[in-house]
C-alpha positions as CSV (number, residue, x, y, z in Angstrom):
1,X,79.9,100.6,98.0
2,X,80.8,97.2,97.2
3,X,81.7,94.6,99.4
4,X,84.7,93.3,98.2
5,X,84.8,89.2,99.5
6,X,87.6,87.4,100.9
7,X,91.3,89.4,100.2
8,X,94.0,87.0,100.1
9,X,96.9,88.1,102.7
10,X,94.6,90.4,104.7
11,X,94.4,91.3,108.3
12,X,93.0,89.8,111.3
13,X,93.7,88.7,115.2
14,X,95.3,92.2,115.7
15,X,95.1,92.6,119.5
16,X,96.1,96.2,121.1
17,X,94.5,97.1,124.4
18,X,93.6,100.8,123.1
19,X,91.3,103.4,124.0
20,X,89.3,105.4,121.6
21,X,91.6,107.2,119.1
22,X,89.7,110.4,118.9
23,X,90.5,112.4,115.4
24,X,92.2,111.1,112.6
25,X,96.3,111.3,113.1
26,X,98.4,113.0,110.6
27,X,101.8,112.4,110.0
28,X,104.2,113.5,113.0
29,X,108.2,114.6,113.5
30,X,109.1,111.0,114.3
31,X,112.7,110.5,115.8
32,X,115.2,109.0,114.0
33,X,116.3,105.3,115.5
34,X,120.0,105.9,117.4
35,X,120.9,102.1,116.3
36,X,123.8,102.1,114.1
37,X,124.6,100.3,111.3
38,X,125.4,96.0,111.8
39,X,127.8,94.1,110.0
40,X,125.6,90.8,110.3
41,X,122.7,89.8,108.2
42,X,121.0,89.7,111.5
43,X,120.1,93.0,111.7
44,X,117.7,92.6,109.1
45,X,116.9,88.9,109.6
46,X,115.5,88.3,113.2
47,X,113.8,85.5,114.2
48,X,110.4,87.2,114.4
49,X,110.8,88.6,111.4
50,X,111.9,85.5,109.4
51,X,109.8,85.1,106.0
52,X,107.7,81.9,107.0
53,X,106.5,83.8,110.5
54,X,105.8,86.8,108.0
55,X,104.0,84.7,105.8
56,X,101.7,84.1,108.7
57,X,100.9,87.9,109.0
58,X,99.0,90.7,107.1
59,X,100.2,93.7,104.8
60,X,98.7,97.1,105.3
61,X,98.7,96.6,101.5
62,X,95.7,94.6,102.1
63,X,94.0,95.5,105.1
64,X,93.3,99.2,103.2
65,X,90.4,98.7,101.1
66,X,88.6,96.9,103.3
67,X,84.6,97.6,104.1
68,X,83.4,98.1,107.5
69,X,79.8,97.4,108.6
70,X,77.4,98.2,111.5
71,X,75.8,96.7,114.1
72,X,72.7,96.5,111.8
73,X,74.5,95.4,108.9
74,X,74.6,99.0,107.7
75,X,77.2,100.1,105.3
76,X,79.7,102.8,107.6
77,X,82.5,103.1,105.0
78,X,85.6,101.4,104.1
79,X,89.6,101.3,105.9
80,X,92.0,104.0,103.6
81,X,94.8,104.6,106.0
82,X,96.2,102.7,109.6
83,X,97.5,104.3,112.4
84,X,100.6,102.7,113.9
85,X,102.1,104.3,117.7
86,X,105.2,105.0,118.6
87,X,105.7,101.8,119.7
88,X,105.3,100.4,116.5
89,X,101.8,98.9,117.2
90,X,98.5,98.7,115.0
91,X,96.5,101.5,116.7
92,X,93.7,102.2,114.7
93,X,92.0,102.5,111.6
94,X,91.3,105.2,109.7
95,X,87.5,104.8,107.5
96,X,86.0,106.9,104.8
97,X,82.4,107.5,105.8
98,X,80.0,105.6,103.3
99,X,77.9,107.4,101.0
100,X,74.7,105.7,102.5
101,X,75.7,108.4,105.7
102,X,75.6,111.4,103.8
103,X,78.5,112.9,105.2
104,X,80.8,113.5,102.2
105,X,83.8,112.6,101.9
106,X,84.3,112.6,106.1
107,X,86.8,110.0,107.8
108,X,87.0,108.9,111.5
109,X,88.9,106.4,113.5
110,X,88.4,103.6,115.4
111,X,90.6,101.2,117.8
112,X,91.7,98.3,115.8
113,X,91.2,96.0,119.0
114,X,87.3,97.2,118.5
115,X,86.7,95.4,115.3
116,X,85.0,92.3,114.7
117,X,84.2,89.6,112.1
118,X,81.7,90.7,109.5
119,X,78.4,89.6,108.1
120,X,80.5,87.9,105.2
121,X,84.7,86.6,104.9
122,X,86.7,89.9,104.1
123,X,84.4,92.3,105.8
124,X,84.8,94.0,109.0
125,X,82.4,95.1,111.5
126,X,82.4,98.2,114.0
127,X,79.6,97.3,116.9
128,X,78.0,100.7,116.4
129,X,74.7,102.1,114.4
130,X,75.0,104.7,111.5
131,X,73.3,107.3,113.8
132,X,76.0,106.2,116.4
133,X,78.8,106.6,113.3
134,X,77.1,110.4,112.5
135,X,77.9,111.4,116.5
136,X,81.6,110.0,116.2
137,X,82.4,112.1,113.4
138,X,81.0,115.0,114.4
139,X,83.3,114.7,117.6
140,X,86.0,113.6,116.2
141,X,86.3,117.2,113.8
142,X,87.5,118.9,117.0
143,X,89.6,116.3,118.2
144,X,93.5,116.3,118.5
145,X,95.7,113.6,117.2
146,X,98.2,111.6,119.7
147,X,101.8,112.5,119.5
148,X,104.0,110.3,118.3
149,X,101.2,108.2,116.2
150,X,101.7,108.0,112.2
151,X,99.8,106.9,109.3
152,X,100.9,103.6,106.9
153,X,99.9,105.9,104.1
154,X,102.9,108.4,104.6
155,X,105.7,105.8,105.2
156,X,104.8,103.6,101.7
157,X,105.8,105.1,98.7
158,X,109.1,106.8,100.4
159,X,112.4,106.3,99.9
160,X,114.7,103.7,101.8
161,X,118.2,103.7,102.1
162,X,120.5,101.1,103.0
163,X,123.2,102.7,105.5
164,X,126.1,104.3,103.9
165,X,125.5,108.0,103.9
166,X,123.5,110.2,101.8
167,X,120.4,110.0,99.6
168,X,123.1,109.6,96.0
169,X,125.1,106.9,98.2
170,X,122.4,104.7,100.5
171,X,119.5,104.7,98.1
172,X,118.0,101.4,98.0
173,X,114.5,101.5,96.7
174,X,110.8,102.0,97.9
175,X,108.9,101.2,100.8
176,X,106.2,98.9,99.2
177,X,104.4,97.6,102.2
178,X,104.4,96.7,105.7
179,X,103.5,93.2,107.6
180,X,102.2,93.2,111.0
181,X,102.2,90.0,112.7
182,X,98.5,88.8,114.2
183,X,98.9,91.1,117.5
184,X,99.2,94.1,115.6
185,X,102.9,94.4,115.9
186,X,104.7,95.7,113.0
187,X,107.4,93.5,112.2
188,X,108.7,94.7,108.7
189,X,109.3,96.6,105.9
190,X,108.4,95.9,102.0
191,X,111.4,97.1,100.1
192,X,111.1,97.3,96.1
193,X,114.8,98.2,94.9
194,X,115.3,100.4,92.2
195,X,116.3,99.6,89.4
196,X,113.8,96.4,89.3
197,X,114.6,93.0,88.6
198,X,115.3,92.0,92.3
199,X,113.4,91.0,95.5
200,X,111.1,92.4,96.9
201,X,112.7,92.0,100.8
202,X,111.1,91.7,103.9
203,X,113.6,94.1,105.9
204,X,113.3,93.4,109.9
205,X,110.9,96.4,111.6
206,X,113.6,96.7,114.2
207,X,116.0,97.0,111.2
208,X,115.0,100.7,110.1
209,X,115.5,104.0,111.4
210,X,112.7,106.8,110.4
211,X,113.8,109.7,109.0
212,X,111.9,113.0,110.6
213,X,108.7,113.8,109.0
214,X,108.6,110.2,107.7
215,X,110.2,111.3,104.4
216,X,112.2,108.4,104.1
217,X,113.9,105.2,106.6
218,X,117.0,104.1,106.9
219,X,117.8,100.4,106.6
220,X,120.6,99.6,109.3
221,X,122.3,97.4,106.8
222,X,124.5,97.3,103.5
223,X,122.7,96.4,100.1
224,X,124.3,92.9,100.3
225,X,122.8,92.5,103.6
226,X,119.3,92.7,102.2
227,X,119.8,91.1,99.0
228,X,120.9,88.1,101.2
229,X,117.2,88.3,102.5
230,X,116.1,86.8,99.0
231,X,112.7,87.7,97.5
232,X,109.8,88.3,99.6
233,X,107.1,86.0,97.9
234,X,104.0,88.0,99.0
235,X,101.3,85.9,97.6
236,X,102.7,82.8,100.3
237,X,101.3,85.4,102.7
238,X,97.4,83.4,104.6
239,X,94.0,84.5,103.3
240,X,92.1,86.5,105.8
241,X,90.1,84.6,108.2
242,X,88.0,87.4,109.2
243,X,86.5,84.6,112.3
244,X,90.1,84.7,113.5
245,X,89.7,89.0,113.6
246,X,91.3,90.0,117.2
247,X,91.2,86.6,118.8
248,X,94.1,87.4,120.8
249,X,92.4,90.5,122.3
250,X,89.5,88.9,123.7
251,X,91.2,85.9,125.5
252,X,93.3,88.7,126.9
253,X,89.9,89.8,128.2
254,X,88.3,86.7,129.3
């Protein structure tokens, strides 16, 4: 495994006061948002989410593909998926095991609050040994997942509708990416719409509704609404200041 260097628009500061996510979380029944749809433009542009506070975030986009390293310096593996909770929180992240452990393919979790800084920019660090690392694993192979939690990897790539009815009515476009603020809060959506030419738009978090089994989310808007968004200029987004990596979580400490 290669370390890959500083990743513009990356992660960092996420703080969430978690325990140990135990097991790696598949996809769950998630409940469907009662909010109905909004006439205003507000619905999917709230102050939180505005583009230049987004622009101070990080996309999932870019936190995947990240390597991890150990207390040592060791090589554990590298981020493939994020777990987000119910309350639409950064929970954890989900690693690939790195070949160097001799474990396969294997994955295991770990509380996003309990990563640090690596030895280089764009790197992260989990405070534990390889031998440590082999233990988890093993534990983690009987362990359940947390209801209500969901992976990033099974809301990208699905379908989002603008409200309006059915799939042949409402379809927008795709769910591209997502942008979590510097506590680990998501606050939006990535929408590509189909066909291309347009956008993409930053659609306000609080602005979607998931569909069960995360096949798809509604957008609690019309297509105008969104368009009026404008184009979500993702390369605006900070580069990742790894030194900056859950700040927020350990003044909440101090």
């Amino acid at each position: 495994m290669r370390y890959s260097g500083t990743s513009a628009g990356i992660l960092a500061a996420f703080a969430i006061a978690t325990s140990l996510t135990l097991g790696v979380p598949q996809p769950v029944q998630a409940q469907p948002s009662q909010a109905q749809p909004s006439q205003s433009a507000e619905t999917v542009r709230t102050a939180e989410a505005s583009y230049p506070r987004l622009y101070q975030g990080w996309r999932a986009g870019v936190i995947v593909g990240t390597d991890v390293e150990g207390l040592l310096g060791e090589e554990l593996g590298q981020v493939v998926d994020l777990v987000v909770g119910p309350d639409g929180r950064l929970e954890s992240a989900v690693i690939e095991a790195s070949g160097m452990l001799d474990v396969g393919e294997a994955r295991f979790t770990v509380p996003w609050h309990q990563l640090m800084p690596g030895s280089v920019d764009g790197v992260l660090a989990y405070p534990v040994t390889g031998p440590d690392t082999l233990d988890m694993i093993r534990r983690q192979q009987q362990a359940a997942s947390r209801p209500g939690d969901w992976r990033v990897s099974a809301l990208i790539g699905q379908p989002a509708n603008t409200a309006g009815g059915a799939m042949e009515a409402g379809f927008f476009g795709t769910v591209e990416d997502l942008v979590f603020d510097r506590n680990g809060a998501l606050k939006a959506l990535v929408v590509t719409p189909e066909p291309e030419g347009e956008g993409p738009y930053a659609v306000a978090w609080k602005a979607a509704a998931l569909e069960p089994g995360l096949t798809s989310v509604t957008l609690q808007a019309t297509p105008d609404q969104v368009k009026a968004l404008g184009s979500f200029d993702a390369a605006r987004m900070k580069e990742f200041n790894t030194a900056r990596l859950n700040q927020g979580a350990q003044a909440r400490r101090e």
